[in-house]
N, C-alpha and C positions, 0 to 999 in steps of 0.2 A: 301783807306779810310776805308770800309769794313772791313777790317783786323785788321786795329789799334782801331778803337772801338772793334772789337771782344777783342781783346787780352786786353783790358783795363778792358772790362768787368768780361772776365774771372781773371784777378789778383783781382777785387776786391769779386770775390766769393770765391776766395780762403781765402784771410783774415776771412770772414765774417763767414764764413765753420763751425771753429772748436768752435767759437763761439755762432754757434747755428746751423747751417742746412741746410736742404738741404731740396725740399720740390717737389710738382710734379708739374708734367705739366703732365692733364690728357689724356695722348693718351692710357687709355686703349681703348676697344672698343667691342662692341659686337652687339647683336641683338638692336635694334630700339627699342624705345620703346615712348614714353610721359607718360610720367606721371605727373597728377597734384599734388600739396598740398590744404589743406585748413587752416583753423585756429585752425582747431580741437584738432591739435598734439602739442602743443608747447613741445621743448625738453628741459628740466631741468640742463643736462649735458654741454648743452651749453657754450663756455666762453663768455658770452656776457655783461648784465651790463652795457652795454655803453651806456647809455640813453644820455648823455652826446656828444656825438659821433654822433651824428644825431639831426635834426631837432624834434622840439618835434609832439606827437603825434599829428592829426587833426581828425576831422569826417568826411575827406572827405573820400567818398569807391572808391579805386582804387585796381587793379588788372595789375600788372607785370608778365612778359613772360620772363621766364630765360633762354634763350638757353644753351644746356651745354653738355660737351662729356666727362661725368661719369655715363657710364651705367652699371658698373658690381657692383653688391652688395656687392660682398666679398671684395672691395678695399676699404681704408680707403677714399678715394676721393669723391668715393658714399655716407658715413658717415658724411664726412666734410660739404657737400655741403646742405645736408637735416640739418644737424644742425644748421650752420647757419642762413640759411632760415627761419628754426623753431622758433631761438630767435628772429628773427626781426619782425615776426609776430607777437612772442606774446610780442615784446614791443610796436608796430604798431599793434593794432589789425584794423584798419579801411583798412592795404597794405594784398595785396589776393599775393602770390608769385608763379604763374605756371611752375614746369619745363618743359620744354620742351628737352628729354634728349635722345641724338642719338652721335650713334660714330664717331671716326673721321671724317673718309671719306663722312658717311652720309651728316653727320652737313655740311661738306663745302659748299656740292653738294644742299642740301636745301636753306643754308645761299645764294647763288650763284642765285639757284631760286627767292629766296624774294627780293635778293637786285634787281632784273631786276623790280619786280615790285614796289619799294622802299616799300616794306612792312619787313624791318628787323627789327629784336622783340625788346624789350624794351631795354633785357641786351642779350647779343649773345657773340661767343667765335671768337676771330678770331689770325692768326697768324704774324710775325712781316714783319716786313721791304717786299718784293718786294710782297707780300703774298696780305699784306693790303692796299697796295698802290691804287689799284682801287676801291675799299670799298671808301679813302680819298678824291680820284681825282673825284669821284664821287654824296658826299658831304654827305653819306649816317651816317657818324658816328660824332657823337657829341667832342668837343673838350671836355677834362676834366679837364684844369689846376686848374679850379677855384675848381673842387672837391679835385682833388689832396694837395689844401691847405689848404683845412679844416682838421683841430684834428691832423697835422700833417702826414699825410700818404704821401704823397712824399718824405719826410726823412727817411722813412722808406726800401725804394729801395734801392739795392744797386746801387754804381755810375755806370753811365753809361748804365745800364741797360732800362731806360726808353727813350734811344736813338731810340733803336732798335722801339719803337712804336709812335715816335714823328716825323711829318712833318710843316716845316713851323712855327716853336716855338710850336707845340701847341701836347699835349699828344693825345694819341687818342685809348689807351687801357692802362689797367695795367697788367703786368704780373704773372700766376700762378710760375710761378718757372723759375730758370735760371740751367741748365742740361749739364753734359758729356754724350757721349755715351761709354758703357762700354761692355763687354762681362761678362755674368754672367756664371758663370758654378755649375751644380752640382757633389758636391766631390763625392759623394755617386755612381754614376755613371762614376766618371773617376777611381775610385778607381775597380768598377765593370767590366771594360773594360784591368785594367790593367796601365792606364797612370799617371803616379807618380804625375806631375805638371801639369799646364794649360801652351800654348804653346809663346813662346817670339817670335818666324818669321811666319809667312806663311806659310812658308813649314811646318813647326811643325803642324803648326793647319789644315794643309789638309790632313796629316799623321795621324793627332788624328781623325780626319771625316772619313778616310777610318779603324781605328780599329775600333771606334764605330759603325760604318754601319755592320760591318762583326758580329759583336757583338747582333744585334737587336737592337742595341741601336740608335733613331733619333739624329744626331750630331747638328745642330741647328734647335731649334724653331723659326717659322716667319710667319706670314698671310699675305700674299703676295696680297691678295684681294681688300686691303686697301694697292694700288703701294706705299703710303711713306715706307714704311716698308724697305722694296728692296733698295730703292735708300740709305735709310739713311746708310744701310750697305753697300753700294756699295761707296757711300762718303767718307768711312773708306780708303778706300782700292786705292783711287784717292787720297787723303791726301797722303798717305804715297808713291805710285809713284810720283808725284808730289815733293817729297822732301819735303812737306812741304806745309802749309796754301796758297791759296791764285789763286790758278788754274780758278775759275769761274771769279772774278775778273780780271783775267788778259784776261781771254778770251772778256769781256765784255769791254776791255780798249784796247782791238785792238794788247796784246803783243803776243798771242798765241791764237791758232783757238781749236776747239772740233776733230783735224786731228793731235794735237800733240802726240809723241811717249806716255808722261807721261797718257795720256787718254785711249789711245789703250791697255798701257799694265794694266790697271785698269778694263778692260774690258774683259782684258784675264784671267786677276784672275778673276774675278768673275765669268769666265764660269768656271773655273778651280773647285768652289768649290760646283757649278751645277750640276758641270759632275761627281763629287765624289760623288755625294748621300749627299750632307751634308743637304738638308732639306724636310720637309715632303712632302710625296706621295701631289700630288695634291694643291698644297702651295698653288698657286692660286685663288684658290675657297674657300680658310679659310679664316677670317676679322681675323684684329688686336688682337682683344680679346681673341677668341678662338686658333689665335696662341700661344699668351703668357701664356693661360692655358697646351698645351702643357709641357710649362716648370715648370709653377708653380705645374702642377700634379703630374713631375716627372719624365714623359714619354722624356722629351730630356736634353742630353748634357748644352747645351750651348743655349745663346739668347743674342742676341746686339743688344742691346734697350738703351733708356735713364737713366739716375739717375734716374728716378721720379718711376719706377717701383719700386725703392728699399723698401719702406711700403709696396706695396702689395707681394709682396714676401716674406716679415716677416710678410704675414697675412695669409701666404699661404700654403698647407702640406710640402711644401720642407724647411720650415722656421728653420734656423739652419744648412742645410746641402750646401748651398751655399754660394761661394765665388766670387769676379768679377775680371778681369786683362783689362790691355789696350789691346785695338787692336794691334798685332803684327806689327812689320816690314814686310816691303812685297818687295821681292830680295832685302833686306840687307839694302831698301830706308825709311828714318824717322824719327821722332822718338814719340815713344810712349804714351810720354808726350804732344805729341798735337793733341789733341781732335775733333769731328765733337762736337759744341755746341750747345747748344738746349735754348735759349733764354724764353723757357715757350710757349706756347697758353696765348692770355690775354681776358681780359673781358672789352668788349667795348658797349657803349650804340647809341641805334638810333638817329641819329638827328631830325628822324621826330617822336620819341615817344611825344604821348599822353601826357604824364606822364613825361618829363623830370625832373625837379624838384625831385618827388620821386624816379628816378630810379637814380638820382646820390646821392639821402643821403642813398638808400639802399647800393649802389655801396660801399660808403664810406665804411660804418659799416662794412661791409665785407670784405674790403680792408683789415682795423685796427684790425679786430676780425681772420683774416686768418692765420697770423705765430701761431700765442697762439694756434688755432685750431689743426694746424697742428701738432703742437709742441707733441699736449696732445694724438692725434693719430698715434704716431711715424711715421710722415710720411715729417718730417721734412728735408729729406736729399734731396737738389737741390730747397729749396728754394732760391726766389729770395729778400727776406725781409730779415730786421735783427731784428734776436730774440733773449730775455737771455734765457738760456738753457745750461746745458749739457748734453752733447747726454751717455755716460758712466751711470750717475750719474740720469735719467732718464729713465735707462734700455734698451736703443736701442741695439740693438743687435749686433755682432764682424762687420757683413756685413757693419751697416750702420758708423759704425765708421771707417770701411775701406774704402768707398767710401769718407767718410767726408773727408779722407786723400787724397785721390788720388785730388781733389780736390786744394791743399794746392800744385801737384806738375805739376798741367795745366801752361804749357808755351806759350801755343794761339792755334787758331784753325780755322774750318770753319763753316760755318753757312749750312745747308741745300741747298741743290739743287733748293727746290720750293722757300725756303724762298731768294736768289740770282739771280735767275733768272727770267725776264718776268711770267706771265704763261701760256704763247702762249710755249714758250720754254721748258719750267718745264713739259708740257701735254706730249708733245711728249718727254721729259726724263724718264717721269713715265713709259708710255707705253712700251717704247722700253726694260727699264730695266726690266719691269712686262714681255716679249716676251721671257727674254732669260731663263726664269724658264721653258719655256716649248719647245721651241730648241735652237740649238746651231746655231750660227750667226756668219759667218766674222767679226770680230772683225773692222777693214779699214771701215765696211760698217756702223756699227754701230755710229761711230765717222762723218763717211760724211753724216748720218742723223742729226745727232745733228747737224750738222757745217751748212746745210741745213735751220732748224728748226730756229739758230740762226738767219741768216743771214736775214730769210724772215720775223721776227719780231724787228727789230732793233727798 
């Protein structure tokens, strides 16, 4: 079932694409920080106007807690999100909007905190399907259908899309963006090493990792610090053993165990491109953010990450010299056109805020104000909304109108490891896959932990 919504979802992003865009989901990630707003700043630049679009103003003073994992400045996400906020205020001057802004892995680990003590903030980020399920089961998050049908913003999804955050008829986030995972390369860099094109098998791209290494050149970027990072690349590479979508599911339907060949040998690629040097000294100990600065500064090859990085890379000094390709073939098994999928991060509200009432007509406005937002800070590509736009004709760049395409040739895919599995099971996938960055592991052994891990959280 998993599958065929995937694949549903992705064909209607593909239509929706060249249409308008693509948009993020914000997994950059960096240092921690909070920072609040006040009313002080309202921003002018804003697309807002929606006075319309929200309940009108009141005198009553209330103050909302924005959870959120946009903490690098240079990213248009960081931009998006302070603007917004900006205009809501200064159409609401009586709503105080705090963010609260930490990265990925932070956020979870807090959100994870609060929810134990049901103190989860007013608006908080969370992720889809097996991810939020306990967030659900636990009563901690607000149904949103009734906001979703206000001004229209449920129509604004693309189809299918708001499956991935729906239990029991009832919405219970919306999404930042709906995402491929790509490999990005820098030309300038391949060109400096000597390698003509970007690599079509496996083998090619472990061969391009060992010229680049010899080179000085770091052949992928990754902060491994923050374990989704690892996995999600490691997903690539079990997709295409695998033959195809659908391995986590079938494990989880009783057809194949975490001891099948197609896992094993997904695991020996991945030490395979371990043991070449393909990623930085010390990955480990680097977070998300400062990995992907890696690449945005220039200093590596290649990075397999989502669509949603594609604005902050044209916000970035290598803006212009990068292009992206599907993940390879791995031994000859795949095909290229089927994607790891990235459903967005979405934004979801507390059931026990204070504030419900206001924190779903903010939610709203933000919903409805987000494509346009995005649109206007080229950050458009891997949204999950549909926007009018041309991406050409608004200046987006060759990159983002390359991704728009690749887009348009997704024939289905997988969803994430966390987001798939338990998260009894996903902890000890993180880990295990975060272990092999720093030795090399039997591969039989790694798989009869998983199968382990599985079996004692059914």
């Amino acid at each position: 079932m998993v599958n065929r919504k995937m694949k549903q979802t992705a064909t209607i992003a593909l239509t929706a694409v060249m249409a308008l865009s693509l948009a993020a989901c914000g997994n950059s990630n960096s240092n921690t920080g909070a920072d609040k707003k006040d009313n002080a700043a309202p921003n002018a630049a804003t697309g807002s106007g929606n006075s319309t679009a929200t309940n009108a103003p009141s005198d009553k003073k209330v103050t909302l807690t924005f959870q959120n994992i946009y903490p690098d400045p240079a990213t248009p996400n960081y931009k998006m999100i302070r603007e917004l906020t900006d205009a809501y205020m200064k159409e609401h001057p009586n709503v105080t909007i705090e963010l609260d802004t930490l990265n990925t892995d932070q956020q979870k680990v807090k959100l994870k905190t609060q929810a134990a003590s049901k103190e989860v903030p007013d608006i908080t980020i969370v992720n889809p399907a097996a991810q939020m399920k306990p967030f659900v089961d636990a009563g901690l998050l607000a149904p949103l259908n009734d906001m979703l049908d206000q001004n229209g913003l449920k129509d604004t999804y693309q189809k299918g899309l708001l499956d991935y955050y729906s239990f029991d008829n009832n919405v219970y986030a919306i999404p930042d963006g709906n995402n491929i995972e790509v490999v990005y390369y820098n030309k300038d860099l391949f060109a400096q090493a000597g390698i003509a094109a970007p690599p079509t098998t496996f083998e090619e791209m472990l061969q391009d990792v060992k010229i680049l290494k010899d080179k000085g050149i770091t052949p992928l970027a990754i902060g491994e610090k923050d374990s989704w990072t690892g996995s999600f690349l490691f997903m690539n590479i079990l997709l295409r053993t695998n033959g195809g979508p659908g391995f986590l599911q079938d494990v989880i339907d009783g057809k194949k165990t975490f001891e099948d060949p197609a896992f094993i040998e997904a695991v020996d690629a991945f030490q395979a491109l371990v043991q070449a040097g393909a990623f930085p000294d010390g990955a480990t100990s680097i977070d998300a953010t400062a990995g992907g600065n890696i690449f945005r500064t220039g200093k590596a090859a290649m990075w397999c990450i989502g669509s949603w990085e594609t604005g902050a890379i044209d916000a970035s000094p290598v803006a212009g010299k990068v292009g992206a390709f599907q993940f390879p073939t791995v031994n000859g098994k795949g095909d290229p056109n089927e994607f790891m999928l990235a459903p967005g991060s979405a934004f979801a509200i507390s059931a026990n805020s204070e504030h419900l009432q206001e924190a779903k007509d903010f939610l709203n406005f933000f919903g409805t104000q987000y494509p346009k937002k995005q649109f206007e800070l080229k950050n458009a590509v891997g949204i999950g909304q549909k926007v009018d736009g041309d991406l050409k004709a608004a200046g987006y760049s060759d990159l983002a109108v390359n991704i728009a395409g690749l887009f348009n040739q997704v024939k289905g895919g997988d969803l994430a490891f966390d987001n798939t599995m338990n998260p009894a099971t996903a902890q000890v996938h993180l880990s295990s896959i975060q272990n092999l960055f720093v030795q090399k592991m039997d591969s039989a052994a790694v798989a009869k932990e998983h199968q382990a891990a599985f079996e004692a959280n059914k």
